[in-house]
N, C-alpha and C positions, 0 to 999 in steps of 0.2 A: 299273476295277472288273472282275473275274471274269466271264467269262462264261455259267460253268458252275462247279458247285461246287466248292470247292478240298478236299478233306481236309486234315488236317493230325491231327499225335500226339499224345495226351494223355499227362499223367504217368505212367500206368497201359500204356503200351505201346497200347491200341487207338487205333482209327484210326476219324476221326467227321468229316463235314463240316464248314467253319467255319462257325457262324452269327455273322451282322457284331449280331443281336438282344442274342443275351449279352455280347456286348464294348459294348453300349453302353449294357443294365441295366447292369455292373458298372461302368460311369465315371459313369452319373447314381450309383447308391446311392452312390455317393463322394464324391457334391456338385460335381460338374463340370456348367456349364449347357450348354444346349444347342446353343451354336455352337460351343464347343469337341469336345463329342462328336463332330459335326457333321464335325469338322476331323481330328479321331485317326482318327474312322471310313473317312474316307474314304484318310488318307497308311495305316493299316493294309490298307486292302483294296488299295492301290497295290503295296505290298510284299508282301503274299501271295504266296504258291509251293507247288503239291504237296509233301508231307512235311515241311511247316515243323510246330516242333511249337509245343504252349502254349506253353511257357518262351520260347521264344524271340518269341512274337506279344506274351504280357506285357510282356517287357524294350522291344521296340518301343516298344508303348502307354504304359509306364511313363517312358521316357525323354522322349518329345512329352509327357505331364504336366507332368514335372517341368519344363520349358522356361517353362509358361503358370501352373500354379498350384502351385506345394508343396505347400501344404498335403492340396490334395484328391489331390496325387501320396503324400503320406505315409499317406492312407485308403486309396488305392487297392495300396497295399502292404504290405496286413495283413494277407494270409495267409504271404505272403513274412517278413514281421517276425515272423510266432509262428515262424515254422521259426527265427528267430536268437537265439530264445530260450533254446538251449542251450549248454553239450551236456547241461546236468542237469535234471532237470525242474522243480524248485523253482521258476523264476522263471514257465512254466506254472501253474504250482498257483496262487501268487499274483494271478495274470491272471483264473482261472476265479473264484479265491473273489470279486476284486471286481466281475465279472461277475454274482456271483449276489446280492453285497449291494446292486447295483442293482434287483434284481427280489425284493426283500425279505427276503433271509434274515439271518441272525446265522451268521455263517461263521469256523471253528477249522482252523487249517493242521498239518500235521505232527503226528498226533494218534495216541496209542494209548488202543486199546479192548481189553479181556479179554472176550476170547470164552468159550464153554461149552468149547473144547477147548484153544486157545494163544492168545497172544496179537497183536495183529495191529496192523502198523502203516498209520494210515490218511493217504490223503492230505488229504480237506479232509473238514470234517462242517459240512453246514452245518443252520438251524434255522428255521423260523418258524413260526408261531402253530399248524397242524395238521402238522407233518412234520420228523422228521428224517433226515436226507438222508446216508448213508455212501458216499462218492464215491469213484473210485479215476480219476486222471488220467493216460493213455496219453499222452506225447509223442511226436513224432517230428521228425526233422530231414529228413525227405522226402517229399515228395509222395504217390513212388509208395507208402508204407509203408501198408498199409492196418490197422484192428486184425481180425482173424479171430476164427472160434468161442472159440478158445481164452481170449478174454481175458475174455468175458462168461462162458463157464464159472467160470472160477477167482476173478473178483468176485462169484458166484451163493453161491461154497462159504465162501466170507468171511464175507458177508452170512449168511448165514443163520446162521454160527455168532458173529455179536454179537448179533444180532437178538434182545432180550428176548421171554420167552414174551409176557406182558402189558406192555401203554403205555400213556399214555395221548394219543398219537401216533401217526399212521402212521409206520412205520419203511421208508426208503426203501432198496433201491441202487441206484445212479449210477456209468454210466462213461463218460467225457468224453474223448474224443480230438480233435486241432487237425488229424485229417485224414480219415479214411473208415471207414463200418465195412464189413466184405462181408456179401452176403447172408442168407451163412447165421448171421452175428453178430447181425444186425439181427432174424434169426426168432427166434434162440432168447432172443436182449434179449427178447424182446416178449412170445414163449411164457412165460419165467419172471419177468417180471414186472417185469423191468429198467428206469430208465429211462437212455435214449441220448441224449449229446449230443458231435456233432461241426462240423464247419466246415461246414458245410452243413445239418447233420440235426438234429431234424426239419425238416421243409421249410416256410421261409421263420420257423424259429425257431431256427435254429443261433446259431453263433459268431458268425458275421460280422453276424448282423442284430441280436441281442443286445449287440454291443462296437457296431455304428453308431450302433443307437438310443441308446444308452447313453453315447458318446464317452468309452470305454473302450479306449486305446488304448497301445502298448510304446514302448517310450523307439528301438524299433528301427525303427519307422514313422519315425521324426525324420530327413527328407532331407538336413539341414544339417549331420549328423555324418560321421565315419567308422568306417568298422567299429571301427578298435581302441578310437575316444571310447563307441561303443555298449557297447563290450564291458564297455570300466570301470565306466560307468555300470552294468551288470549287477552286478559284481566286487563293488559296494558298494550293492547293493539297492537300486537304483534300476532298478525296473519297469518303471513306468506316468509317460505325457509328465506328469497332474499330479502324484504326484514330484517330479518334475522341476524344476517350477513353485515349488513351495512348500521346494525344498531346490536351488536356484540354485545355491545357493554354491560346490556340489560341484565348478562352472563353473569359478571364477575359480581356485578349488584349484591345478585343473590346469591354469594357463595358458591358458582359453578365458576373455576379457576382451573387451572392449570395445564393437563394432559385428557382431561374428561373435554373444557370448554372446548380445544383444538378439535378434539373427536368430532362435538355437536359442530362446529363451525363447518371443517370439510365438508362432514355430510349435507350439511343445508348446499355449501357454494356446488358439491355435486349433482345435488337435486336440482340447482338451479340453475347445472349449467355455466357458472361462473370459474 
């Protein structure tokens, strides 16, 4: 164990202390019990080194998971899975809209609306009993990507030009990113009246806590696959591990049979809770 603080680099280029606290909230929220924690926390703090960064402490931690439990290794690699979610963002959209019909809404994908001035295409709209919600979904394939001022402006100039004079509903907009907003995104979100949701934000009501509670989870979480098996499953819209569950078959298709496809299947109905 460290003697003295260790830094190490975040995705964003700064440099912060490691706290061994957050490395071991983020393996219990994953459903790791406590002697296992107990066991990554400790081979994690062994391997520490000045200027090691995230990436590389995750891949660490990530890999001792995967040794003891899969499944909570395929949780605890669900911010890593939204990034392979790409390169388009469509299977994103997908992700958020059934994120959002777990917390009650009536959710429409790939949607146009006619505004007062053009018409405008939207990513998900979702509804329930008081609101509806005109969302726009920022992907990204990297960490450091963060969304700036820019995006919550030009979702602001959207919004307001679908936005009906009169509803009988609140009309909402939503911009949803799977990784950060900066500052000054977050003021002027709030100034005009925005709501934000990213991998973290708001705080302790993001992505990650919403897709756990929820075991709302990407077929790219699935430890059992390979990239190119994930990918196809993407190629042919296959999401989410239940999907996955309930359209098997997709399995045998491809020559994933026997005592391997049983493996991929548990693991998903585990992820998912089924």
């Amino acid at each position: 164990m460290p003697g003295r603080p260790v830094n190490i680099i975040k995705s964003s280029g700064n440099v912060v202390p490691f706290s061994i606290e957050k490395l071991q909230q983020s393996l219990r929220r994953s459903g790791a019990n406590e002697d296992t924690i107990r066991d990554i926390s400790g081979a994690v703090e062994d391997h520490l080194h000045e200027g090691m960064t995230t990436r590389n402490i995750y891949q660490y931690a990530y890999k001792l998971l995967k040794k003891k439990h899969r499944h909570v290794a395929g949780k605890y690699s669900l911010k890593k899975a939204i990034m392979e979610l790409g390169p388009t963002g469509f299977p994103f959209e997908k992700f958020i809209g059934e994120l959002l019909e777990r917390i009650g809404y009536k959710v429409k994908i790939d949607q146009f609306l006619q505004g007062k001035c053009v018409k405008h295409e939207i990513d998900i709209i979702a509804e329930n009993e008081t609101a509806i919600c005109i969302i726009e979904c920022k992907y990204h394939n990297s960490q450091s990507i963060s969304c700036d001022v820019k995006v919550p402006l030009y979702v602001d100039s959207r919004f307001r030009d679908v936005k009906p004079a009169e509803s009988k509903k609140e009309y909402q907009g939503w911009v949803v990113t799977n990784t950060q907003f900066t500052i000054d995104a977050i003021q002027y979100g709030t100034c005009a009246g925005l709501h934000l949701l990213a991998w973290d934000y708001p705080e302790h009501k993001g992505i990650k806590e919403i897709a756990d509670e929820h075991k709302i989870y990407p077929v790219t979480c699935l430890t059992t696959l390979s990239k190119k098996e994930k990918e196809l499953l993407l190629e042919n819209g296959i999401i989410l591990c239940k999907d996955l569950v309930v359209h098997s078959k997709i399995l045998s298709e491809n020559m994933i049979t026997g005592g391997r496809m049983e493996n991929i299947i548990r693991e998903a109905m585990s992820l998912s809770g089924m």
